[in-house]
C-alpha positions as CSV (number, residue, x, y, z in Angstrom):
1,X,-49.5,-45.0,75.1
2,X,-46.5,-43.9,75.1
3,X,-43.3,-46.4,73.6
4,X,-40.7,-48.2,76.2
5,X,-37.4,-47.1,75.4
6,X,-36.1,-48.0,72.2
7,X,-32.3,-49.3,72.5
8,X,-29.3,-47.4,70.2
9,X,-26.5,-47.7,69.5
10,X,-23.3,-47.5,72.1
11,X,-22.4,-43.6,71.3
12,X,-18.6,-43.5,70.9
13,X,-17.2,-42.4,74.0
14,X,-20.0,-42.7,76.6
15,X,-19.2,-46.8,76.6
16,X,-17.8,-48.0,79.5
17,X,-14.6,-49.5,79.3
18,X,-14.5,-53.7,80.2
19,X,-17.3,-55.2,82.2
20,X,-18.3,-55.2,85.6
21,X,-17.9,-58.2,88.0
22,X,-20.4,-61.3,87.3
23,X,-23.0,-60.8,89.7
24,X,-22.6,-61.3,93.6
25,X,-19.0,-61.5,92.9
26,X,-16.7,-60.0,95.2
27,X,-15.0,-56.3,94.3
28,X,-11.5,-55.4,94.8
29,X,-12.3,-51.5,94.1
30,X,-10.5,-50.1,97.0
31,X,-10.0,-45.9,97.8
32,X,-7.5,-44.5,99.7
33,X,-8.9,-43.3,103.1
34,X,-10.7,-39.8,102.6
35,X,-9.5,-36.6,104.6
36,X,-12.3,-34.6,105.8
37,X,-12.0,-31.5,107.6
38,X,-14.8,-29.0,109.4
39,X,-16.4,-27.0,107.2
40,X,-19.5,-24.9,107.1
41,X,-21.8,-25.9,110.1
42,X,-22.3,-29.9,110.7
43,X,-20.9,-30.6,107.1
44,X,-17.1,-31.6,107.4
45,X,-15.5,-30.8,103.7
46,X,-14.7,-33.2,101.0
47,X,-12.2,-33.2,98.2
48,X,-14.3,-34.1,95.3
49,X,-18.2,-35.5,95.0
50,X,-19.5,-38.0,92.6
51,X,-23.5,-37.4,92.4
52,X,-25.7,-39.8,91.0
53,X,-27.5,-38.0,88.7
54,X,-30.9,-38.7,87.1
55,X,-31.3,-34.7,86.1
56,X,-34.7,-34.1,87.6
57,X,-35.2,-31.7,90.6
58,X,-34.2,-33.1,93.5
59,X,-30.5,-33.9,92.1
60,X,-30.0,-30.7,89.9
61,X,-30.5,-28.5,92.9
62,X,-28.0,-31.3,94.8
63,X,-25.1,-30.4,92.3
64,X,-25.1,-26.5,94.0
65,X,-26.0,-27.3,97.3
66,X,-23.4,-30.0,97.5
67,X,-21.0,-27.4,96.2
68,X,-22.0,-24.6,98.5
69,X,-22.4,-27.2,101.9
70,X,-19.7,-29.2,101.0
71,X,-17.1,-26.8,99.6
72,X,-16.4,-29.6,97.1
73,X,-15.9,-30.0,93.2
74,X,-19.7,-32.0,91.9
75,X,-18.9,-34.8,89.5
76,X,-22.1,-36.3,87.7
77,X,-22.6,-40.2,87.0
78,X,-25.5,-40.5,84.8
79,X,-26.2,-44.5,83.6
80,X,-28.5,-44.8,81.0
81,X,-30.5,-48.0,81.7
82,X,-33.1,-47.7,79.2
83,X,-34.9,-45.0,80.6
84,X,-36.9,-42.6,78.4
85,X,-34.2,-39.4,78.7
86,X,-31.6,-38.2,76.5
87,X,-28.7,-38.9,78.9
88,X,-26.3,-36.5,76.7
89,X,-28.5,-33.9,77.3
90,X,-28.9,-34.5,80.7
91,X,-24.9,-34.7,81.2
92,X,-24.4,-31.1,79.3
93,X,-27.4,-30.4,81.5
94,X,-25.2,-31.3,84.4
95,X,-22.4,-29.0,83.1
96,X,-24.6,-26.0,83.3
97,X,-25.6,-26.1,86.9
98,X,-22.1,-26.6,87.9
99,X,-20.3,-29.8,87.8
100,X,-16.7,-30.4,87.3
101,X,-17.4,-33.0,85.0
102,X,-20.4,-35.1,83.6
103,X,-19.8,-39.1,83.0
104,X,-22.6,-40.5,81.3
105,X,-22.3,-43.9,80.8
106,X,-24.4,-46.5,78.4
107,X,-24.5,-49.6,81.3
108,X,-28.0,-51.0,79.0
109,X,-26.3,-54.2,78.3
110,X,-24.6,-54.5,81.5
111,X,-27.5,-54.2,83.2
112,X,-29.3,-56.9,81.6
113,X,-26.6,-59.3,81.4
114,X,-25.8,-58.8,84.7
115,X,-28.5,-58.2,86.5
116,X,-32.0,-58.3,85.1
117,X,-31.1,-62.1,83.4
118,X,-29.4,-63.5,86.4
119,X,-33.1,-62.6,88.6
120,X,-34.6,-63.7,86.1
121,X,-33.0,-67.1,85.9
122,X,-33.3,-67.2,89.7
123,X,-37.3,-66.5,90.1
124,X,-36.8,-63.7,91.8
125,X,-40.2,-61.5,92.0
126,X,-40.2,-59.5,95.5
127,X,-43.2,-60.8,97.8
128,X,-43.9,-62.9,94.7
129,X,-45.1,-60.0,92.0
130,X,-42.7,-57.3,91.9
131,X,-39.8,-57.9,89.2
132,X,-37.4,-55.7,90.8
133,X,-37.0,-53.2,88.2
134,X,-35.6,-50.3,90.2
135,X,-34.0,-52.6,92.7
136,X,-32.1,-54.3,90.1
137,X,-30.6,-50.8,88.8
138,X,-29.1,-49.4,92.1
139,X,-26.2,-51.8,93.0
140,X,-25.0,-51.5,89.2
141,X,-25.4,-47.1,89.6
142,X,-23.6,-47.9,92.4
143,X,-20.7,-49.8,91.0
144,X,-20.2,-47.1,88.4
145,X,-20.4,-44.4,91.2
146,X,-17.3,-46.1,93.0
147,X,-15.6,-46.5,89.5
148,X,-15.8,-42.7,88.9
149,X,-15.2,-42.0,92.2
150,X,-12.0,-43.5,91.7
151,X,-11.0,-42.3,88.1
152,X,-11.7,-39.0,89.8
153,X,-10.2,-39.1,92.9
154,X,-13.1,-38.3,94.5
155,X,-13.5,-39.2,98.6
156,X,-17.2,-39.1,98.5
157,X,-20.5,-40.1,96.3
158,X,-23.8,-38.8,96.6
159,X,-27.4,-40.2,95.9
160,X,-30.6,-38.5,95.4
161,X,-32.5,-40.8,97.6
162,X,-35.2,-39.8,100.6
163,X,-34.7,-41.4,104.2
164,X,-37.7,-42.9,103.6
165,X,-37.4,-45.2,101.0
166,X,-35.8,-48.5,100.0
167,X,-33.4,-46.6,97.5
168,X,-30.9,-44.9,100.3
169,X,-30.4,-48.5,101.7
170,X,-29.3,-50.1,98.5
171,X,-26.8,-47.0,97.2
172,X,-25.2,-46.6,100.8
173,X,-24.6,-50.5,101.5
174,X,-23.6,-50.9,98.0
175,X,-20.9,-48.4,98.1
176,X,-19.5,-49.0,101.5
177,X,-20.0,-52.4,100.5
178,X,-17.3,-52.1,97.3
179,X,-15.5,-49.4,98.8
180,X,-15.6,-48.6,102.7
181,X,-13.2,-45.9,102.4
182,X,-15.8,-43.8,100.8
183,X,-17.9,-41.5,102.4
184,X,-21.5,-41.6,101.4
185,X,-24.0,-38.6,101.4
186,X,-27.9,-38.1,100.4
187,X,-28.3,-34.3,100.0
188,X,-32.3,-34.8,100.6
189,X,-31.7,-36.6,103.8
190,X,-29.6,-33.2,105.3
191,X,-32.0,-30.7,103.4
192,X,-35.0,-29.6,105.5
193,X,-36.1,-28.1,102.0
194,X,-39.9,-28.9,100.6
195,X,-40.2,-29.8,97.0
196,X,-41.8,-26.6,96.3
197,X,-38.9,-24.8,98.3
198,X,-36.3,-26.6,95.8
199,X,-37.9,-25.0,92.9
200,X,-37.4,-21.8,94.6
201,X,-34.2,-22.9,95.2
202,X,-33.4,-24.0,91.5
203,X,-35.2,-20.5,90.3
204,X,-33.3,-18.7,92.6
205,X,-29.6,-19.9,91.2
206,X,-30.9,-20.2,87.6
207,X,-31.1,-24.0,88.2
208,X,-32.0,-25.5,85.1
209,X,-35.1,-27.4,85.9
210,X,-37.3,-30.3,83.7
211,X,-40.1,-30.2,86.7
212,X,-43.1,-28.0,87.9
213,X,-44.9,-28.3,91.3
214,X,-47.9,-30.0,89.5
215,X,-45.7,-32.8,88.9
216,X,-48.6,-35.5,90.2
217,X,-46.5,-38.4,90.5
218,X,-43.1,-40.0,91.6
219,X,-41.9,-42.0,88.3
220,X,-38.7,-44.2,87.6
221,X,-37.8,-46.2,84.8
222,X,-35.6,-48.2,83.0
223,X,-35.7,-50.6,80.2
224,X,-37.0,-53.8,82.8
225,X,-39.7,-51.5,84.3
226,X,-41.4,-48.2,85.6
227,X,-42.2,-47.6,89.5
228,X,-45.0,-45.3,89.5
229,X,-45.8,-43.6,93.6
230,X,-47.8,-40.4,95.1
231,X,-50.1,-38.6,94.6
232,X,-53.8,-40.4,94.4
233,X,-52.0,-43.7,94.2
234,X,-51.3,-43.1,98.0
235,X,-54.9,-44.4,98.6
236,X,-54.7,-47.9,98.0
237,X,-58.2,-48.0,97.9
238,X,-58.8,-45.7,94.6
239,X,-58.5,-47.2,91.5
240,X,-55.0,-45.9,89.1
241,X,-55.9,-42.8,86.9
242,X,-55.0,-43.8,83.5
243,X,-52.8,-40.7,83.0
244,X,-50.7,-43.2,85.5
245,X,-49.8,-45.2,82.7
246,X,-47.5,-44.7,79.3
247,X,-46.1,-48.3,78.3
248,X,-49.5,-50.3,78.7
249,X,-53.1,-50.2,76.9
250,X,-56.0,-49.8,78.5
251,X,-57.7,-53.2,77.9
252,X,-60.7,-51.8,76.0
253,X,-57.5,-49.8,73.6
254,X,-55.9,-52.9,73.0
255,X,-56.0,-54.6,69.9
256,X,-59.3,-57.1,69.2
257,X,-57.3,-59.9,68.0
258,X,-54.7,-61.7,70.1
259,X,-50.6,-61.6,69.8
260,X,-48.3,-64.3,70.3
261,X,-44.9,-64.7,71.3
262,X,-42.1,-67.7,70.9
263,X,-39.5,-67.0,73.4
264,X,-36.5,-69.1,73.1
265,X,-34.3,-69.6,76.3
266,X,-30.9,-71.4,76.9
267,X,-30.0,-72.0,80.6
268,X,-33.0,-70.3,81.5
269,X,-31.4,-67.0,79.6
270,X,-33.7,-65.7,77.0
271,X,-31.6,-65.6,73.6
272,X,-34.6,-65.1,70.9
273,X,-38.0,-63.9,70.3
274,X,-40.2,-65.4,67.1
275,X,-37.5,-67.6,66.0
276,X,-35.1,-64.6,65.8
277,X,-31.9,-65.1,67.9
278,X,-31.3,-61.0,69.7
279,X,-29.5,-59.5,72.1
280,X,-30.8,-58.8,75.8
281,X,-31.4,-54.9,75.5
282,X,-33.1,-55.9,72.1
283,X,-35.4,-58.3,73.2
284,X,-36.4,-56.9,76.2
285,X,-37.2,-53.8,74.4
286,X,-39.6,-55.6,71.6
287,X,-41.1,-57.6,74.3
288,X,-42.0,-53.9,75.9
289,X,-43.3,-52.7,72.8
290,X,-45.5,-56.2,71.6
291,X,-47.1,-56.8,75.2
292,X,-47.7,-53.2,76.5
293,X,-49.8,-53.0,73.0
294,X,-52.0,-55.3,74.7
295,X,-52.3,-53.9,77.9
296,X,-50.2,-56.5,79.3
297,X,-47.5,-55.6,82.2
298,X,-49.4,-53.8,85.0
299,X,-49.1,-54.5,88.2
300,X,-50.8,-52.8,91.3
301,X,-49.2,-53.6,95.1
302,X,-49.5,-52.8,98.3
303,X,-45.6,-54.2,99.3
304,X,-44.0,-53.5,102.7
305,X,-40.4,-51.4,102.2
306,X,-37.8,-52.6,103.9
307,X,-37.7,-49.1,106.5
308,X,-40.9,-50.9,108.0
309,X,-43.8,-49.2,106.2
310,X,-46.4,-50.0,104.3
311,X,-46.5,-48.5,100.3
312,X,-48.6,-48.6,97.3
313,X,-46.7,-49.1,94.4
314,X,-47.8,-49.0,90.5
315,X,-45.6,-51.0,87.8
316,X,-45.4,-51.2,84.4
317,X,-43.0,-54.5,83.3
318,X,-44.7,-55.6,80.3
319,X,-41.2,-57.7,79.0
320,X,-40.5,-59.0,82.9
321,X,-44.1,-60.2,83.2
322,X,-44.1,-62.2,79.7
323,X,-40.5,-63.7,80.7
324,X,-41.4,-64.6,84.2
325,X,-44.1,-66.3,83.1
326,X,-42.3,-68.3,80.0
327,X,-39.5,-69.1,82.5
328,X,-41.4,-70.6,84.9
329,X,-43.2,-72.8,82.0
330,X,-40.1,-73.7,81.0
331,X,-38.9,-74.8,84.3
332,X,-41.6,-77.3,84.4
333,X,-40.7,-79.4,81.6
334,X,-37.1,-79.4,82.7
335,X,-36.5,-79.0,86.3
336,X,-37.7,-82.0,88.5
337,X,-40.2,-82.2,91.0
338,X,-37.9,-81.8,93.9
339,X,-35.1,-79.5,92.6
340,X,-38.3,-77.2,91.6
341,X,-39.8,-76.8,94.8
342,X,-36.2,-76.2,96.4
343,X,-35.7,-73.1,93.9
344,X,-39.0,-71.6,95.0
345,X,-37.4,-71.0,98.3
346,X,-34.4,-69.7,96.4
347,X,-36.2,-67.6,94.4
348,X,-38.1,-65.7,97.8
349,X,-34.6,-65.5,99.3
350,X,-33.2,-64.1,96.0
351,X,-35.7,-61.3,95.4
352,X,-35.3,-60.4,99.3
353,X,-31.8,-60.1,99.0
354,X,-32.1,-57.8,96.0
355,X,-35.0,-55.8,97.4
356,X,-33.0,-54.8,100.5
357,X,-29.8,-53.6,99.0
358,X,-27.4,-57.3,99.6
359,X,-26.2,-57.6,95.9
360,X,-22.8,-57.5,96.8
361,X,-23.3,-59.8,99.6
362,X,-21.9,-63.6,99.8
363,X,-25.3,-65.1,100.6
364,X,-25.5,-63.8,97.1
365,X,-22.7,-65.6,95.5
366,X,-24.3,-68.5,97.8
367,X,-27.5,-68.5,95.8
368,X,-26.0,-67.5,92.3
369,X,-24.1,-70.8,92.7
370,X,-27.1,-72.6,93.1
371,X,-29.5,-70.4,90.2
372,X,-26.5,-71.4,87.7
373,X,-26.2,-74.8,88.3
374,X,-30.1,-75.6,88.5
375,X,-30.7,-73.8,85.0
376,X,-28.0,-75.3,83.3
377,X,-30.6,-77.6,81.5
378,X,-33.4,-74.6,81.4
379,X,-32.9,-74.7,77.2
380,X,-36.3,-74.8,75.0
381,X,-39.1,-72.6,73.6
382,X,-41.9,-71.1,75.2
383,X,-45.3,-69.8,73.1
384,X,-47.6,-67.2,75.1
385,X,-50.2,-65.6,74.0
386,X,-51.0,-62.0,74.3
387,X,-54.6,-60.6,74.6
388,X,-56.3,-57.5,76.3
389,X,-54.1,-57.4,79.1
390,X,-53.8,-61.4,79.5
391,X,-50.8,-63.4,79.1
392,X,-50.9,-67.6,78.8
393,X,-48.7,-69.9,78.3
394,X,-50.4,-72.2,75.3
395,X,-47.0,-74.1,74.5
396,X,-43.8,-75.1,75.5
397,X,-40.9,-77.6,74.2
398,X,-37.4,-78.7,75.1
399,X,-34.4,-80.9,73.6
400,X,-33.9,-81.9,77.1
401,X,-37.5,-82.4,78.4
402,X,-39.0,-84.3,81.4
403,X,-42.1,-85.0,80.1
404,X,-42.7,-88.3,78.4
405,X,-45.3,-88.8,76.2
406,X,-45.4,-92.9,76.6
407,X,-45.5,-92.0,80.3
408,X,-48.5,-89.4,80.2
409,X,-50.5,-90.8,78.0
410,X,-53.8,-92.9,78.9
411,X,-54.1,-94.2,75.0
412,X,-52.5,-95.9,72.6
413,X,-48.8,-96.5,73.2
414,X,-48.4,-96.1,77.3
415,X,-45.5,-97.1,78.5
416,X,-45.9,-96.7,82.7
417,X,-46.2,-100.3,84.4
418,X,-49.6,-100.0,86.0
419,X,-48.9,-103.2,88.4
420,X,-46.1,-101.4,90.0
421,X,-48.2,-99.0,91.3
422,X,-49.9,-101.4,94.2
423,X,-46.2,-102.3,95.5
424,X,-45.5,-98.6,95.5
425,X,-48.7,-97.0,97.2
426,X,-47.7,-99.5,100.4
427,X,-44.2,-98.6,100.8
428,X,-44.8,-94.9,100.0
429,X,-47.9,-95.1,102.8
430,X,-46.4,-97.5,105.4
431,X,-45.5,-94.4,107.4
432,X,-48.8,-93.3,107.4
433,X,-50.9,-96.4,107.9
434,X,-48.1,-97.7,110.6
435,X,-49.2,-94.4,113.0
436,X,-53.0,-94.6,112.3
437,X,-52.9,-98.2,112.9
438,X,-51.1,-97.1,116.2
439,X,-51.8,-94.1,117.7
440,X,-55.3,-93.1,115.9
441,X,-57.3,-95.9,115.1
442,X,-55.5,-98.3,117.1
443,X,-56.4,-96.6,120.4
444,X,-60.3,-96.6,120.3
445,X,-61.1,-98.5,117.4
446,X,-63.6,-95.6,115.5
447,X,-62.7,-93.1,113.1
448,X,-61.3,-89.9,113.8
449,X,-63.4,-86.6,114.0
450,X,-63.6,-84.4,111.1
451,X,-62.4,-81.0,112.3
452,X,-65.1,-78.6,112.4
């Protein structure tokens, strides 16, 4: 098994300078109009590109062609997000192929205070299992693709997504979204190229290359999750390989005894782990470490893309899957009945939104409203425990709980007024007993039929 990316410290000069706006929150980034003008077949020139760059395949060979089709100066935007890559590397990597320039920016924090916290706090698994890992990361690549687009002076970013997927929806509405002066291109989409054509490609140019054509499977990660497609996963009918799998146990590797976990949470924001108050990157990370040990996290689903198919998708989210769960324990202590059930329809709407690219929408801002204000009294301690690829809730407390105990309890010490309950049961049924007195009983005088 191999470890979920281990957090480090900022590296001098890769930090981004000030934060990005709170999330759903409107941008002012603005561009001046781009001037394009015809250039080499269908593709009209641009000044300056900024590619976002993950430095596999498929956006390594994009740096030349983009340089060869476009006639343009290649910028790279790398954000490291947690995922298991030395991003310097990749940046210098960048450099070699061709680019003008390599940012490389370490957006971990930002992307867990700003996004992976705030869909936490609003419930928001897509088609109620999928924690949004890769969704989460594209409108925040996106926001630092328009940022160095504009400390560049570039007229034009690029993405390495398919026109087949989710991903090209979120990057291109994102960006035109922030900044509709940009022009937005997807190199893979233009390309009639196969994969095993890019390696000839990349071979061909002296394209340094991290990939073979045995590559089995389709991966991307960051520290909230990994998206596993392709290959044999395409048949949702065949059981995962193993091999599919690096942050998770098998259940009959995981330890014999149980773990568990006290997860503390204020405003329905985790803040510390066993007692120990942590940052977000930090926590997340542990959590990664303590429940993929024992094999918790995977998640195999057949979800419907937003482009109208059908896709079988493998996740690892060992940390999302443990604070989903505590979160939604929490909830029930301190949320009441009604403002509960309203926030499950949130929560669907949320994830949706996410899932098909609206971040920097103002439904968003709509529903953020809502998420903050209903968690503001989301504050206690959750205890799960941990065992051979289960995870249960077996405790949970608040300083600003619901539950009564003198209410609850059938022994010694209740407190409820039992002879309130006949005066209640009538008024709360008159409704009821009023139209089967009427319009059921009352017009034949038997009892109804029992559907069959």
């Amino acid at each position: 098994m191999t470890t979920p990316p281990r957090p480090e410290p900022s590296r001098p000069g890769l930090a981004r300078a000030g934060s990005p706006a709170a999330p759903g929150e409107s941008s002012h980034l603005r561009l001046t109009p781009p001037r394009y003008h015809q250039g080499r077949g269908a593709f009209p020139l641009a000044r300056k590109i900024v590619l976002s760059y993950s430095g596999g395949l498929d956006t390594s060979v994009a740096i030349r062609w983009l340089a060869e089709h476009y006639d343009a100066e290649v910028v790279t935007l790398t954000a490291d997000l947690g995922q298991e890559r030395d991003v310097a590397a990749i940046g210098e990597r960048a450099k070699r192929i061709g680019a003008v320039a390599a940012e490389v920016v370490d957006a971990r924090d930002m992307f867990v205070r700003y996004f992976v916290y705030p869909a936490l706090q609003a419930g928001a698994l897509y088609e109620g299992i999928y924690p949004l890992a890769t969704a989460l990361a594209r409108p925040l690549i996106a926001y630092l693709l328009v940022e160095a687009a504009h400390k560049h002076g570039a007229d034009t970013v690029a993405h390495g997504c398919t026109g087949k997927g989710n991903d090209q929806v979120r990057f291109d509405l994102a960006v035109t979204t922030l900044d509709p002066a940009l022009k937005v291109v997807a190199p893979i989409r233009e390309w009639s190229m196969t994969r095993d054509q890019e390696i000839i490609y990349a071979q061909e140019r002296g394209i340094p290359i991290p990939v073979t054509s045995a590559k089995p499977y389709s991966v991307d990660a960051n520290l909230w999750g990994r998206s596993i497609e392709a290959g044999v996963l395409e048949d949702p009918g065949q059981e995962p390989p193993e091999d599919v799998y690096e942050w998770t146990r098998a259940i009959d590797g995981a330890p014999a005894e149980p773990a568990t976990a006290r997860i503390g949470f204020e405003s329905g924001i985790p803040v510390s782990l066993d007692g120990e108050r942590m940052d977000g990157v930090s926590l997340v990370h542990r959590l990664n470490t303590l429940a993929g040990l024992h094999g918790v996290g995977r998640i195999d689903h057949v979800e419907n893309r937003l482009v109208g198919i059908k896709s079988r998708e493998i996740y690892e989210a060992p940390a999302g899957v443990v604070l989903f769960q505590a979160h939604a324990a929490l909830e029930t202590l301190t949320l009441t009945r009604d403002a509960a059930r309203f926030k499950q329809a949130v929560a669907a709407e949320y994830a949706d939104l996410v899932y098909n690219g609206k971040w920097f929408s103002a439904l968003h801002q709509d529903l953020m409203a809502f998420v903050q204000s209903n968690q503001r009294h989301v504050t206690g301690e959750v205890t799960l425990k941990l065992h051979r690829g289960s995870c249960r809730v077996v405790g949970r407390t608040s300083p600003v709980s619901l539950y009564s105990h003198s209410l609850a309890t059938y022994d010694t010490g209740d407190a409820f007024d039992h002879s309130a309950a006949v005066g209640f049961i009538r008024l709360f049924g008159l409704g009821t007993v009023q139209q089967a007195r009427i319009q059921s009983l009352g017009l034949t005088g038997e009892l109804p039929r029992l559907p069959e």
